[in-house]
C-alpha positions in Angstrom: 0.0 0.0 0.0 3.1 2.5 0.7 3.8 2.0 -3.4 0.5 4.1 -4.4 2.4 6.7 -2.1 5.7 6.1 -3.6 4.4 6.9 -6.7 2.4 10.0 -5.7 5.5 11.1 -4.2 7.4 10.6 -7.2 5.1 12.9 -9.6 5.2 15.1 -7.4 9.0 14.8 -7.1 8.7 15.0 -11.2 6.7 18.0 -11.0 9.0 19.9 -9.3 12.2 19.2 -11.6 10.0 19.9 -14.6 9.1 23.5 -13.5 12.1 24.4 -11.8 15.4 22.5 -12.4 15.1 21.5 -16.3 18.2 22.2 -18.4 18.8 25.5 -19.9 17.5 25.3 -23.8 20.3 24.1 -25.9 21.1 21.9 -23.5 17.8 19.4 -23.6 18.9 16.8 -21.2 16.6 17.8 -18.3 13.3 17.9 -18.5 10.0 17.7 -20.8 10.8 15.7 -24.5 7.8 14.5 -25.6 7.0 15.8 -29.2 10.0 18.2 -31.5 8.1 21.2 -30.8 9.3 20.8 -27.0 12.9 20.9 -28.6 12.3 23.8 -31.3 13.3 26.9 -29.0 13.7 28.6 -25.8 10.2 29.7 -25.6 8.6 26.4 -26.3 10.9 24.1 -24.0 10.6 26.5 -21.0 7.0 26.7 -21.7 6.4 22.4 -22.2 8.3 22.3 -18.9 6.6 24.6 -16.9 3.2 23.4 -18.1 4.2 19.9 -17.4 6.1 20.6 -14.0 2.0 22.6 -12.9 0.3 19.6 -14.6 2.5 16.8 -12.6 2.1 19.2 -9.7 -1.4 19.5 -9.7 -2.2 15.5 -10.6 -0.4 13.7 -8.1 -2.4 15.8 -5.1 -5.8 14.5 -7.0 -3.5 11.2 -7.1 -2.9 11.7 -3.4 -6.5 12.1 -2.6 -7.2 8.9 -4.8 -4.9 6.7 -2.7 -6.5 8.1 0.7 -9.7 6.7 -0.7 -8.2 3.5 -1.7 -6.6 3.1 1.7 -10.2 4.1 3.6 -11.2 0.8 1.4 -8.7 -1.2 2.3 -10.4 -1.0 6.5 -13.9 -1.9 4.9 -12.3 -4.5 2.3 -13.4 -7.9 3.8 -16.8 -6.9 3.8 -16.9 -6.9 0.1 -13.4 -8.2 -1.5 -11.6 -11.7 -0.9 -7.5 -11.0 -0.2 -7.0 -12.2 -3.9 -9.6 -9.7 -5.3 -8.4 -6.5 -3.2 -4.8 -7.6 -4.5 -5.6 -7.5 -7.8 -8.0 -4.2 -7.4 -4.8 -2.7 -6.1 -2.2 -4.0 -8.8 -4.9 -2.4 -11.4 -5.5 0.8 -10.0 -1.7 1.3 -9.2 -0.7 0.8 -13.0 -4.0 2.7 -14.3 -3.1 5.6 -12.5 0.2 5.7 -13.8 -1.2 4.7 -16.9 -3.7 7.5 -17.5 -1.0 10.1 -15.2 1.4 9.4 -18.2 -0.9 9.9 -21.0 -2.5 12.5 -19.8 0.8 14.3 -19.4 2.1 13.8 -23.0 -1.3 14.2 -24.8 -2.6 17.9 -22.6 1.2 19.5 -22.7 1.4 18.2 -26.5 -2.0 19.7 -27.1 -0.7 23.2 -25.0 2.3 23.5 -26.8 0.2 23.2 -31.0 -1.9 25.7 -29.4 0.6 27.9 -28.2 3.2 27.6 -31.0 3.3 27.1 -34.7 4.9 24.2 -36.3 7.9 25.9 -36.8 8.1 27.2 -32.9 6.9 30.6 -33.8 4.7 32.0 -31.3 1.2 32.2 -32.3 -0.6 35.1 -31.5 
């Protein structure tokens, strides 16, 4: 049960790197790479790693709340789930959160960034 915090720790953790500590632009080793238009300029690699530091940020205290439900199951568990079934309940919803965390992250700062920038990193206005 102290993984689902682990995790929630660790976006966090992630969040924090991406908004604050991510390389300086030419150097791209640090931080958000998901996509070229991360990569095309200063603008739009400080501004895919500050939108994915607030999104991490922001996700893994809904995350955090998530797990605080799944642990106020766990104390009513017998009444409904065999050991095997809350086991496997767990093992699901520990890689579906990751899951959907990750996807979520590429596909809304991906999405921010087109909307943003032109193809070419231009700013659009």
């Amino acid at each position: 049960m102290a993984f689902m915090y682990l995790i929630t720790l660790t976006f966090l953790l992630v969040g924090n790197i991406l908004k604050k500590h991510y390389s300086e632009f030419p150097d791209t080793t640090v931080g958000f790479h998901a996509g070229k238009l991360a990569r095309k300029n200063r603008q739009t690699w400080e501004e895919a790693n500050r939108y994915a530091g607030n999104y991490c940020t922001r996700s893994s205290l809904l995350l955090l709340a998530a797990d605080a439900l799944v642990m106020l199951g766990y104390l009513f568990r017998r009444a409904v789930f065999s050991e095997l079934q809350w086991a496997i309940f767990v093992c699901v919803y520990i890689l579906g959160s990751v899951a959907l965390q990750l996807l979520f992250l590429f596909v809304l700062t991906s999405r921010r960034l087109k909307r943003r920038f032109h193809s070419d990193g231009s700013a659009k206005l």
